[in-house]
C-alpha positions as CSV (number, residue, x, y, z in Angstrom):
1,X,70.4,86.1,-27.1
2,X,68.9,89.2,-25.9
3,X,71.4,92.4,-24.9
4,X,70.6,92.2,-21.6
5,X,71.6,88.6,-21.3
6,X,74.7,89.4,-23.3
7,X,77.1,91.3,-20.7
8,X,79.2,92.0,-23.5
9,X,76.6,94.4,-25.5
10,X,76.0,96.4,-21.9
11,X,77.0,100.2,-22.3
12,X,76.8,102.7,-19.4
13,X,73.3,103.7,-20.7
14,X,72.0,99.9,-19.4
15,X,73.4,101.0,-15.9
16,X,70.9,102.2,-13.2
17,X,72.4,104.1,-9.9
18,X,70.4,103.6,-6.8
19,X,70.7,107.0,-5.2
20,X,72.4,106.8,-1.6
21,X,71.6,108.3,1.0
22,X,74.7,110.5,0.6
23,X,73.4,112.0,-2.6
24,X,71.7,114.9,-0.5
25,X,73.7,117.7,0.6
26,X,73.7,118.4,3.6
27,X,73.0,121.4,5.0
28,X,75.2,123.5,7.5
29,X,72.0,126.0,8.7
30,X,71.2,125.9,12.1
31,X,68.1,127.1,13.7
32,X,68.8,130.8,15.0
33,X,66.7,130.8,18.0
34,X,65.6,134.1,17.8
35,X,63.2,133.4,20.5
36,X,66.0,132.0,23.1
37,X,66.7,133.8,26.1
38,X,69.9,134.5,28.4
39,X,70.8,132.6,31.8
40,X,73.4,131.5,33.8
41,X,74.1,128.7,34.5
42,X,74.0,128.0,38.3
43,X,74.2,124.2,38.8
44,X,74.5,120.6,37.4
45,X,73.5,117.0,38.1
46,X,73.2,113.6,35.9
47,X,72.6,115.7,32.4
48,X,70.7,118.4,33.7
49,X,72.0,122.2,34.1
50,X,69.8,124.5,36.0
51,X,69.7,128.1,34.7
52,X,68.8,131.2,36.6
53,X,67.3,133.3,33.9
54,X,68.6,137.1,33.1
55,X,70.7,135.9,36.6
56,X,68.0,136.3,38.6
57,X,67.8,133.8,41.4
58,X,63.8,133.6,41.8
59,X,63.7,132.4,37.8
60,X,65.4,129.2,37.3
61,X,65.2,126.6,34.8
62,X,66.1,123.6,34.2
63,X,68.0,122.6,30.8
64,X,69.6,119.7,28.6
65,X,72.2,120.2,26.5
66,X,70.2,120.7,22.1
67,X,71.1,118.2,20.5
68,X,73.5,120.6,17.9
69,X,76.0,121.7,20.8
70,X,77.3,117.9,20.5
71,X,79.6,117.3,23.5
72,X,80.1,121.1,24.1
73,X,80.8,121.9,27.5
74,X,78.0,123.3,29.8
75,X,79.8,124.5,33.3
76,X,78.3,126.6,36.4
77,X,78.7,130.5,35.8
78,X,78.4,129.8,31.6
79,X,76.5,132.5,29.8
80,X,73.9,130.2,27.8
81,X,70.9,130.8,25.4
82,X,68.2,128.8,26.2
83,X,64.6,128.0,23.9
84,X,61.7,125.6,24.9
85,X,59.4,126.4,28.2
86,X,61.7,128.4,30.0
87,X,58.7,129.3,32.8
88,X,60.6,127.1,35.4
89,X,57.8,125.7,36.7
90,X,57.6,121.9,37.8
91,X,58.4,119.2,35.0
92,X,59.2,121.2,32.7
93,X,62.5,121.1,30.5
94,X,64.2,123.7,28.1
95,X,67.5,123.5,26.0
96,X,70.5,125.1,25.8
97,X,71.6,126.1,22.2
98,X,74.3,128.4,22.6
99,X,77.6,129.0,25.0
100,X,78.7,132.4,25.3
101,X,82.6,132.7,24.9
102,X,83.9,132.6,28.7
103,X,85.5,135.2,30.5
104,X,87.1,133.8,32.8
105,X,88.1,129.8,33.7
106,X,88.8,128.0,36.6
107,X,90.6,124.8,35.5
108,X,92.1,121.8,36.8
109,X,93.6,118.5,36.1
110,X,93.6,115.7,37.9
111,X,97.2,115.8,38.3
112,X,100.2,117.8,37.1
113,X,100.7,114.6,34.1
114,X,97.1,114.7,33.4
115,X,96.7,116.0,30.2
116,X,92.4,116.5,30.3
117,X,92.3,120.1,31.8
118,X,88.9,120.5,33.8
119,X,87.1,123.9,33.6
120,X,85.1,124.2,37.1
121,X,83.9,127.5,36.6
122,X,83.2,130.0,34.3
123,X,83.4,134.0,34.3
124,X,84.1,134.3,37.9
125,X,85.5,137.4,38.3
126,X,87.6,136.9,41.7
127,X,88.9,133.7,43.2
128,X,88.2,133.7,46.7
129,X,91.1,131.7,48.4
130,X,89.5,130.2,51.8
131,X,92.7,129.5,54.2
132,X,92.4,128.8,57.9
133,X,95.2,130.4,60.5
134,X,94.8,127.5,62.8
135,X,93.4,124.3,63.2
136,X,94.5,123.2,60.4
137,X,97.2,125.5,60.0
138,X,97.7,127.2,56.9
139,X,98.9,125.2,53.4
140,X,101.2,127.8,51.9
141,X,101.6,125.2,49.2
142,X,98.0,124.9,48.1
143,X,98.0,128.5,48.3
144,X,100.0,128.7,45.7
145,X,98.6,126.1,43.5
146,X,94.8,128.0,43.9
147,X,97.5,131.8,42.6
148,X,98.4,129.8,39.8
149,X,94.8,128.4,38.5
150,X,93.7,132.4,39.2
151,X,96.3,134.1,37.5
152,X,96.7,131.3,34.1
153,X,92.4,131.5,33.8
154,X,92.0,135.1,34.6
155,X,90.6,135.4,37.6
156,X,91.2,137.7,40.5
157,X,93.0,135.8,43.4
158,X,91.9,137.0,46.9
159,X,93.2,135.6,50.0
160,X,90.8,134.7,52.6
161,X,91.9,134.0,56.1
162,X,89.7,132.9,58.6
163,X,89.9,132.0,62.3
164,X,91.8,135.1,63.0
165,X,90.9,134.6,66.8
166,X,92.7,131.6,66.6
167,X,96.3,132.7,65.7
168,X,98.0,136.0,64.3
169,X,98.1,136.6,60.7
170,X,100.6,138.6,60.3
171,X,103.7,135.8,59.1
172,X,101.3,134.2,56.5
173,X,100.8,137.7,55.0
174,X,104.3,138.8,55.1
175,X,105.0,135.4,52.8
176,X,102.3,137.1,50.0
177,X,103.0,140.8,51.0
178,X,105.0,140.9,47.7
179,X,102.2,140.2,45.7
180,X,100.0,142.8,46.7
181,X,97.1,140.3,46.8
182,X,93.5,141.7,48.5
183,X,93.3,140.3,52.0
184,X,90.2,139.7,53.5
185,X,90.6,138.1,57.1
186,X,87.6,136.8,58.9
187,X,86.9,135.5,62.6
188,X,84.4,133.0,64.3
189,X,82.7,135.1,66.5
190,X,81.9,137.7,64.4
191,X,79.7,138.8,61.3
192,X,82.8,139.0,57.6
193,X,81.4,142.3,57.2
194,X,84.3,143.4,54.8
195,X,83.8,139.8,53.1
196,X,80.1,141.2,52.4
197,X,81.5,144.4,50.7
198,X,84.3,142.7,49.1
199,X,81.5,139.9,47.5
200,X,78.7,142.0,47.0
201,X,77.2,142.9,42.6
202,X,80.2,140.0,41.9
203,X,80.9,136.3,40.7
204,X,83.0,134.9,43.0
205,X,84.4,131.3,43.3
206,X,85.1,129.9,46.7
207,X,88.2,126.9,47.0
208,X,89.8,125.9,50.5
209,X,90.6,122.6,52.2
210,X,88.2,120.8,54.6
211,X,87.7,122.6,58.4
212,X,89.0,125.9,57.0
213,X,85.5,127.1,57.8
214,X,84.7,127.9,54.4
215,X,81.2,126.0,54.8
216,X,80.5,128.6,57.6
217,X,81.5,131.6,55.5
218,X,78.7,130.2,52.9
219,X,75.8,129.8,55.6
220,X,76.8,133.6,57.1
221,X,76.5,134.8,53.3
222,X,73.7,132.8,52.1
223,X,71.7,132.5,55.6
224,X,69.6,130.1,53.3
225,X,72.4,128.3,51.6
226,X,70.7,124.7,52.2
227,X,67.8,125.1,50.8
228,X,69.3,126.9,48.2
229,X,71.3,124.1,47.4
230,X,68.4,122.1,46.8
231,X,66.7,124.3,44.9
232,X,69.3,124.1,42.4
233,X,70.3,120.4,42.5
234,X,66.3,119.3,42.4
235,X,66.9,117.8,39.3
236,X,68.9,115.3,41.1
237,X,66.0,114.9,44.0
238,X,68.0,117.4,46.2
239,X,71.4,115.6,46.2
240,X,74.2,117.5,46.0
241,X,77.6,116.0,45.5
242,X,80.9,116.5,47.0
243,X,82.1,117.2,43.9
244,X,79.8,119.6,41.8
245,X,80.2,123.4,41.8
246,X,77.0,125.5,43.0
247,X,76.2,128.9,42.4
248,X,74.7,130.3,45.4
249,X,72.7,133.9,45.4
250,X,74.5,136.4,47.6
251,X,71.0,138.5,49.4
252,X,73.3,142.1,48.9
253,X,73.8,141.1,45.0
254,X,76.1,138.9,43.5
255,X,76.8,135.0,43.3
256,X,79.0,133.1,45.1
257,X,80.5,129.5,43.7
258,X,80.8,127.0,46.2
259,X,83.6,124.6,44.6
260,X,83.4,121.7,47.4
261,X,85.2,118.8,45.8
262,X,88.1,120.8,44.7
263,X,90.9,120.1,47.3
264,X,94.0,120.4,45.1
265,X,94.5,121.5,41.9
266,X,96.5,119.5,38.9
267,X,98.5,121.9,37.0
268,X,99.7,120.1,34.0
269,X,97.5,122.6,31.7
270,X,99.4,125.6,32.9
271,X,102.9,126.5,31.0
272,X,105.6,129.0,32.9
273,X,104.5,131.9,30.6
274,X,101.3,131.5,31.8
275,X,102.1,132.6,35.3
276,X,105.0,134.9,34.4
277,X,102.0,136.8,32.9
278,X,100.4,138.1,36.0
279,X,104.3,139.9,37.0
280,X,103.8,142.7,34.3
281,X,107.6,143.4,35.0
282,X,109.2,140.1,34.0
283,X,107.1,140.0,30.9
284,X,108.8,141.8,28.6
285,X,112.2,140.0,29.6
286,X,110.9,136.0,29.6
287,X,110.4,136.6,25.9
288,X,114.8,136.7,25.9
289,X,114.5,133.8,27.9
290,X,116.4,131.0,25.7
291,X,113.1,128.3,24.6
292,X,111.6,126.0,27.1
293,X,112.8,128.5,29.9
294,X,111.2,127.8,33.1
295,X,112.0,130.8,34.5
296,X,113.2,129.0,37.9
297,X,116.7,130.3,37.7
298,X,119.8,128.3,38.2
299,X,120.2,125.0,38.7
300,X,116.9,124.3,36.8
301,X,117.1,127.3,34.4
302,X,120.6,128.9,34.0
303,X,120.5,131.3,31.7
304,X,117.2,132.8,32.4
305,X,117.2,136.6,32.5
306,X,114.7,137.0,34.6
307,X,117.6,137.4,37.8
308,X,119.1,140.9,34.7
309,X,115.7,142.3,36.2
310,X,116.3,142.5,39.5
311,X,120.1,143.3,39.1
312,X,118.9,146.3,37.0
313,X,116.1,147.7,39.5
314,X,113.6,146.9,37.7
315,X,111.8,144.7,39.9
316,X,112.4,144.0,43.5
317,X,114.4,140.4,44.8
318,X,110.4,139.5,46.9
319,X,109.0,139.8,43.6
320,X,111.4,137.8,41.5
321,X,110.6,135.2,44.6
322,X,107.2,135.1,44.7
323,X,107.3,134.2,41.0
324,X,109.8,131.6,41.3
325,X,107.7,130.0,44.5
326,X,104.5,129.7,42.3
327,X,106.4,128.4,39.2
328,X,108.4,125.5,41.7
329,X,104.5,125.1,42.6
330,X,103.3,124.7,39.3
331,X,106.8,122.1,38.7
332,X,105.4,120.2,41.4
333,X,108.4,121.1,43.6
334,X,106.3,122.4,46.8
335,X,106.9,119.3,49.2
336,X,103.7,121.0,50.8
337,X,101.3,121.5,47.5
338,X,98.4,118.9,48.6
């Protein structure tokens, strides 16, 4: 009998490895794109992200996502790096291949037990918080909610109230005067000129409930705000959906993010700390706070120190108030937070 019919005369030298296709390293280089350029991106629909290149309004491109970002995600008013034909004209496609780290978020969840945080937009610099004084009248509690997405993602929260003709501002203000928020009120018969100044060489992002007239404050900025809108969203045949950010180009400089499908914001990405951050004078002292503090004070939170603060003059009773309303907000407590 030969060896190789005898299994018991086969030594290690009779044994031949198929190589596997895991026998290859692989390797971790990426292309570097030196060619890629810089854009923002200023819209998105079904896959596609179009990109105003350098930011400038009259240059846009439309994207997909390369293939080595994965399941990165690609949000209006990212800083991207884009390769491929990036002339914008008609049928044409480029890729994005890099996200710049972001700024600036504007998150949500779909509710406060949600634990999938959204990011709407990216590196807005100011949070432009449309309320109407009248018809519907104002939602202190959502008002609240859109302070505590600002102040947790690092943006700058501006109150916006509009239809000043309507009603008298003055008791709505006095319930924020203690947070020495920028105010910017607006009427319907007449031109938002300080809106314009306040919006102007900016990225701005724009939340408010249905009839507050925020719609109307984006036609008087962008006076071409339709077709602007369809510019951006061709990709999707010029639909634009009720729930899709849009980053609209202000004529004085600037971009404005219309954020249409956001009509309450879920909270359950935001911790207490979070907001306490934005009261530089209750910082220091929530750190003593005994773990898990909430900071609402008793019954909730007994032995929080934040009340020592106040007792000791180092921060006024409207401030320690104003914190406590937008932490109860953030709890879910507001009976009035939709």
């Amino acid at each position: 009998m030969s060896k190789r019919g005898d299994w018991s005369r086969l030594d290690e030298a009779d044994v031949r490895v198929r190589p596997g296709k895991g026998t290859r390293p692989r390797s971790k280089r990426r292309p570097e794109h030196a060619d890629a350029v810089t854009a923002m991106v200023v819209g998105k629909d079904r896959g596609r992200w179009t990109c105003a290149v350098d930011r400038d309004p009259n240059h846009l491109v439309i994207a997909m996502r390369a293939r080595e970002l994965g399941r990165t995600s690609v949000v209006v008013g990212d800083s991207v790096d884009i390769v491929g034909d990036t002339s914008g004209n008609a049928d044409t496609l480029a890729r994005i291949v890099r996200v710049a780290d972001r700024a600036s978020v504007l998150r949500r969840t779909a509710d406060d037990t949600d634990p999938f945080e959204r990011v709407v937009v990216a590196n807005a610099e100011q949070l432009l918080i449309v309320c109407a004084l009248a018809d519907p009248p104002p939602r202190t509690g959502f008002i609240d909610r859109c302070l505590v997405a600002a102040f947790s993602g690092g943006l700058e929260p501006v109150l916006c109230l509009t239809k000043s003709d309507l009603a008298d501002p003055s008791t709505l203000l006095a319930a924020y005067a203690e947070l020495n928020l920028p105010v910017v009120i607006t009427r319907q018969d007449q031109d938002p000129a300080d809106l314009h100044d306040r919006l102007t060489d900016r990225v701005s992002a724009l939340v408010g409930h249905s009839g507050v007239g925020k719609s109307t404050l984006v036609n008087r900025l962008v006076p071409d705000a339709a077709r602007a809108v369809g510019v951006v969203s061709g990709v999707g045949k010029g639909r634009h959906t009720s729930t899709t950010a849009v980053a609209l180009a202000l004529p004085t400089g600037g971009w404005v993010v219309d954020t249409p499908g956001i009509r309450s914001f879920g909270l359950a990405h935001v911790t207490p700390n979070d907001i306490v951050a934005a009261f530089e004078e209750f910082v220091a002292p929530a750190e003593e706070c005994p773990s898990n503090c909430g900071h609402r004070g008793a019954p909730e939170d007994p032995d929080c120190v934040l009340d020592s603060v106040v007792e000791e003059g180092a921060a006024t009773v409207g401030r320690l108030t104003s914190l406590r309303r937008l932490l109860a907000s953030k709890a879910g407590a507001d009976e009035h937070a939709d």
